[in-house]
N, C-alpha and C positions, 0 to 999 in steps of 0.2 A: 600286958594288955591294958588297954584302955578304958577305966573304967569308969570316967568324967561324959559317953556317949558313943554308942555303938559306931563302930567302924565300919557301914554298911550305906549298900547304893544299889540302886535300881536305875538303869537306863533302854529305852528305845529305841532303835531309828528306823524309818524305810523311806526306801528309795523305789524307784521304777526297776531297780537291780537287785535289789537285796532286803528283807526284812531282819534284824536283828534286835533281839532281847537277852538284857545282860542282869544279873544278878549275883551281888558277891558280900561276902562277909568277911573282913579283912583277918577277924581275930579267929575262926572258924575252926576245922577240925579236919580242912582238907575232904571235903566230901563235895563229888562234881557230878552233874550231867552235863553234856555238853550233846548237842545236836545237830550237825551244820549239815547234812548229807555228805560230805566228805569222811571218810571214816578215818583215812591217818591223820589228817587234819585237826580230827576229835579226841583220836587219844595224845595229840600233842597239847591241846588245851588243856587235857585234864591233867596233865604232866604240870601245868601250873598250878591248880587247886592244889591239888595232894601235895607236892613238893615246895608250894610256895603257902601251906598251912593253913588255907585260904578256902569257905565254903563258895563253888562258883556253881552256879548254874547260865550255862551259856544255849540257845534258839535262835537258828537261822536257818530261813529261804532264802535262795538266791536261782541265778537262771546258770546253771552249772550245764546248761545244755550248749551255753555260750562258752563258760571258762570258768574255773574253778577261783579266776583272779579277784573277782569283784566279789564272793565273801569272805575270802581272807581277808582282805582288807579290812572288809566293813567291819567284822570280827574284830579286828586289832582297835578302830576307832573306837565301836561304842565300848570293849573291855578299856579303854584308857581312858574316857568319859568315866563310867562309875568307877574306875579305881581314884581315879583323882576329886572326885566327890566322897568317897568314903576316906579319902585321907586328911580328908577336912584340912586344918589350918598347917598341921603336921609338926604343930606341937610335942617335945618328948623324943618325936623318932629318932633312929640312929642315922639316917640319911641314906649313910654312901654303907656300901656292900661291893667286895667281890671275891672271888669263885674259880677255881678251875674244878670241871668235874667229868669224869671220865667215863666212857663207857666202851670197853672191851677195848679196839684200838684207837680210839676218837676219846680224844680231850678237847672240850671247849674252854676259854677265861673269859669270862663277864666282871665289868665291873660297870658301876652305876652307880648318879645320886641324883635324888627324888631333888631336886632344885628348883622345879619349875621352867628350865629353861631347855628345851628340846632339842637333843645335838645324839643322831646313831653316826658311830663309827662301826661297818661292819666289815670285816678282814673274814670273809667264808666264803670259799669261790668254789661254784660248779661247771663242768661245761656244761653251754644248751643243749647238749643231745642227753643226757644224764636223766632217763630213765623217771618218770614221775612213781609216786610210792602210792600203792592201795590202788582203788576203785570204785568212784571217778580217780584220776591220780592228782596226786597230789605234788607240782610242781617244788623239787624244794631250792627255785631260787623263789619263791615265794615266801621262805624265811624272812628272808631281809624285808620285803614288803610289808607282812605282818609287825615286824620289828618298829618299823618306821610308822607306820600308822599308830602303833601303840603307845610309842614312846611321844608322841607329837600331841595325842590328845590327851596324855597323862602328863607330861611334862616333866620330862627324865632324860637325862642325860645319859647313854646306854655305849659302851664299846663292845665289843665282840668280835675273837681272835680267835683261829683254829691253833692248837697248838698242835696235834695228831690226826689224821683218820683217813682210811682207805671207803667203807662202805658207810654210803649213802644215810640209811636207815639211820644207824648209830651216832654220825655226826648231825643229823639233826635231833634227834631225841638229846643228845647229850645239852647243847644249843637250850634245850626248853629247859631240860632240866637245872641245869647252872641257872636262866634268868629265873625260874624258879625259888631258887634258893637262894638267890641275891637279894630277890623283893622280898622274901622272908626276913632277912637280915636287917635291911634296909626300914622297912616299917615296925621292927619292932619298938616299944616304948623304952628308954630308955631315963628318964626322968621328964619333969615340965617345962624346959626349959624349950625355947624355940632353938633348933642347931642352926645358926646365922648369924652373923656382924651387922647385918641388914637390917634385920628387925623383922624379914619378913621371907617366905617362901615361897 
């Protein structure tokens, strides 16, 4: 843990589509609410706090009368605005993290490094007729969207591979729960040294 200045960020945005408020404590205890009117959408967020050890509280309106597309998204931005403001200079971290992590017949691999230079590879294919999850549903080629929003305003270099999965549900929870546990990995402190040649992050 970081004990030289709290690892924490408060971010905003709205738009004519979306209102979102994001709040996170990087070094936390994994305690979430999350809000978005999407309900599986929400317990995949929280699947980031808790398993990425991270206190989040996520708040969004959106016009989900339209499509549930425009807050995930916006979701994925402002949470990569205040994670990359609470990661401050990233001094210490360990950087790079990855993951395979399974659930029941779905296994995800994530691997990732907080580098600042924003590059998803994502290898997780649905067909378009594949059923959305919850109610509104919750589209899950919308994964990759969230991903790419996230990783673009955090500035992370992010791959993701299916290695197993038949149901739906499972391969996407497994998905949150690996980058979960990647970014866990990945911001922890590990001395003060900056990890770079560069000089900078």
């Amino acid at each position: 843990m970081n004990e030289a200045a709290p690892r924490i960020a408060s971010k905003r945005r709205q738009t004519k589509e979306t209102t979102v408020t994001v709040a996170l404590d990087l070094d936390g205890s994994g305690h979430t609410e999350v809000s978005t009117g999407i309900p599986f959408f929400d317990h995949m967020v929280e699947q980031l706090g808790r398993h990425g050890g991270m206190d989040l509280n996520v708040s969004a309106t959106g016009d989900l009368v339209v499509d549930t597309h425009h807050t995930v998204e916006d979701v994925g931005i402002v949470l990569g605005e205040a994670f990359a403001v609470a990661l401050g200079d990233k001094r210490g971290i360990a950087r790079y993290a990855s993951r395979v992590v399974p659930l029941d017949e779905a296994a995800v691999e994530v691997a990732l490094d907080l580098s600042g230079r924003p590059f998803l590879l994502y290898e997780v294919s649905f067909a378009p007729d594949t059923p959305g999850l919850g109610e509104p549903p919750f589209d899950p080629q919308l994964v990759e969207e969230f991903c790419r929003a996230f990783i673009t305003a955090a500035g992370i270099t992010l791959h993701v591979r299916i290695r197993s999965g038949r149901n739906t549900h499972h391969i996407v929870e497994a998905t949150f729960k690996c980058l979960a546990r990647c970014l866990r990995d990945a911001v922890k402190i590990e001395d003060g040294s900056l990890p770079s040649t560069k000089g900078t992050l």
